[in-house]
N, C-alpha and C positions, 0 to 999 in steps of 0.2 A: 350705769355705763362702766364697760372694763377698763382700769388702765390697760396699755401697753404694756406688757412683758419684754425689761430690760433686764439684760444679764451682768449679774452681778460677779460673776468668777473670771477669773483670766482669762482672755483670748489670746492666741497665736494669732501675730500677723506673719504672714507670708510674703516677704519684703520682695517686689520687681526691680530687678537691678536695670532693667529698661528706662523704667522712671524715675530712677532715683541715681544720686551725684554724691560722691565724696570726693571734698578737690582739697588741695593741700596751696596755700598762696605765701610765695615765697618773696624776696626783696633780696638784690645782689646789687653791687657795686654799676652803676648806671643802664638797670634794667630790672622788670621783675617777672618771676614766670610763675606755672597753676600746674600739679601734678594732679589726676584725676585718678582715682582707684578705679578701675577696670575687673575686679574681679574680687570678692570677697564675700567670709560667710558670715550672716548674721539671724541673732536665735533673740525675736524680740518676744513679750509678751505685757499686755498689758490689760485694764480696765477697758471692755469692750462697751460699756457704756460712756466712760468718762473718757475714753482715747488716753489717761494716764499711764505710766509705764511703769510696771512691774520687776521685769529684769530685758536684759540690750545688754548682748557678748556678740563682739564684731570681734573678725579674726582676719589677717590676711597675709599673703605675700608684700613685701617690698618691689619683687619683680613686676608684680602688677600695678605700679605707682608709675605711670606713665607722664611727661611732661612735655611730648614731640619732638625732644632732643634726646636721638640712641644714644650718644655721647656720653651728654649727663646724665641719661639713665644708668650707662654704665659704669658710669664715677659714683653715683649714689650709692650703688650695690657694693663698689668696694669700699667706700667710705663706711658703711653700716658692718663691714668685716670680710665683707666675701660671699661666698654660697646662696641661700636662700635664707634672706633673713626675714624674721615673722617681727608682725604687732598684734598688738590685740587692747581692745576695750570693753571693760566690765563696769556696766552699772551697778553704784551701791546704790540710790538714795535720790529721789525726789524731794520736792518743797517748793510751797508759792510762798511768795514774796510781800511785802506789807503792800504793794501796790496791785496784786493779783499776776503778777509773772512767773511762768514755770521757772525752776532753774535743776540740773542733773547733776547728779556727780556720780565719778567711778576713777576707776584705776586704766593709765592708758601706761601700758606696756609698749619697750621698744627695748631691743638689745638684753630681753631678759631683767631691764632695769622697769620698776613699774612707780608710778608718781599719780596722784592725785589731784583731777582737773574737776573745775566746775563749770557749770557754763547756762545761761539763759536757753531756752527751747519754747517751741512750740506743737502744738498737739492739735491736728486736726479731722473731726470725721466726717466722710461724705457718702450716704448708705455703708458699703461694707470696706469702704478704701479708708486708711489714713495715713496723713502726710505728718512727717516730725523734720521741721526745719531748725538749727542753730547754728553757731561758731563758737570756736574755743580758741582763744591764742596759748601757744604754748614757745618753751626754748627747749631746742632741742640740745644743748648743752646740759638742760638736765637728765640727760638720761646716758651722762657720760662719752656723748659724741664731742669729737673737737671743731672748732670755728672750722667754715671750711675757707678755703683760701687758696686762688689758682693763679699764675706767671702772678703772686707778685702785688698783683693789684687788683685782681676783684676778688669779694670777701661776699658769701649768702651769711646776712643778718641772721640770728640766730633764733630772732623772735616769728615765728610760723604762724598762722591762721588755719586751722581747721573749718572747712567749710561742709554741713551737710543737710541732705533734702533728701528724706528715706519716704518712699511709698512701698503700702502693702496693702494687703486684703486679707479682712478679718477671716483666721478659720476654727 
């Protein structure tokens, strides 16, 4: 009897920004609100057997970081400097954990300043689709932003949650 022929070399996944979420969850002085990325490029590759990852470069606008408040969408932008400001995330490095947990690390870029995150994941395939779910908390104080601070009295904590659920289809 044949095995099955599984592929051992890198797959591109072709990520659906349909199905898939990157929201940012913020905490401010007696409220907290969810910026959702709306728009952004991402170049994954990975182990099309094992759904492990290879390389994951997300790039995107600032402008596309939407929270339902034009407002504060537009204090964001000037807060971040002005114009169109860019991010981006670069995978270095995978590793499981003594208890069998993914976890990822890369370089998350903001303001040209770039710092190194790690963060638990997960890896899933279903025929030719797979889902990669995690969070990352970060400060955005490290990346040379200042506290933000309005009339006075309300203050966005400076500790962020990165929230994300990438679906693609293996090509």
């Amino acid at each position: 009897m044949a095995t099955p022929f599984l592929p051992l070399s890198a797959a591109t996944l072709e990520v659906d920004q349909g199905r898939s979420r990157i929201q940012v969850d913020a905490k401010a002085t007696g409220h907290s609100f969810t910026g959702t990325l709306e728009d952004y490029s991402a170049t994954v590759k990975g182990n099309a057997a094992t759904a492990d990852p290879e390389s994951f470069d997300l790039t995107w606008s600032f402008k596309d970081l939407k929270t339902d408040d034009k407002k504060r969408d537009d204090a964001m932008i000037t807060w971040l400097g002005g114009g169109n400001p860019k991010g981006r995330f670069s995978f270095t490095k995978s590793w499981v954990d003594g208890k069998g947990g993914k976890h990822a690390m890369g370089t998350l870029t903001i303001k040209g300043v770039g710092k190194t995150v790690a963060f638990p994941f997960t890896a899933t395939r279903e025929g030719e689709w797979v889902t990669i779910d995690g969070r990352v908390g970060m400060d955005y104080k490290d990346f040379g932003l200042p506290v933000i601070r309005a009339m006075a009295l309300m203050t966005v904590d400076p500790k962020l949650t990165v929230r994300f659920h990438i679906v693609g289809k293996i090509k």
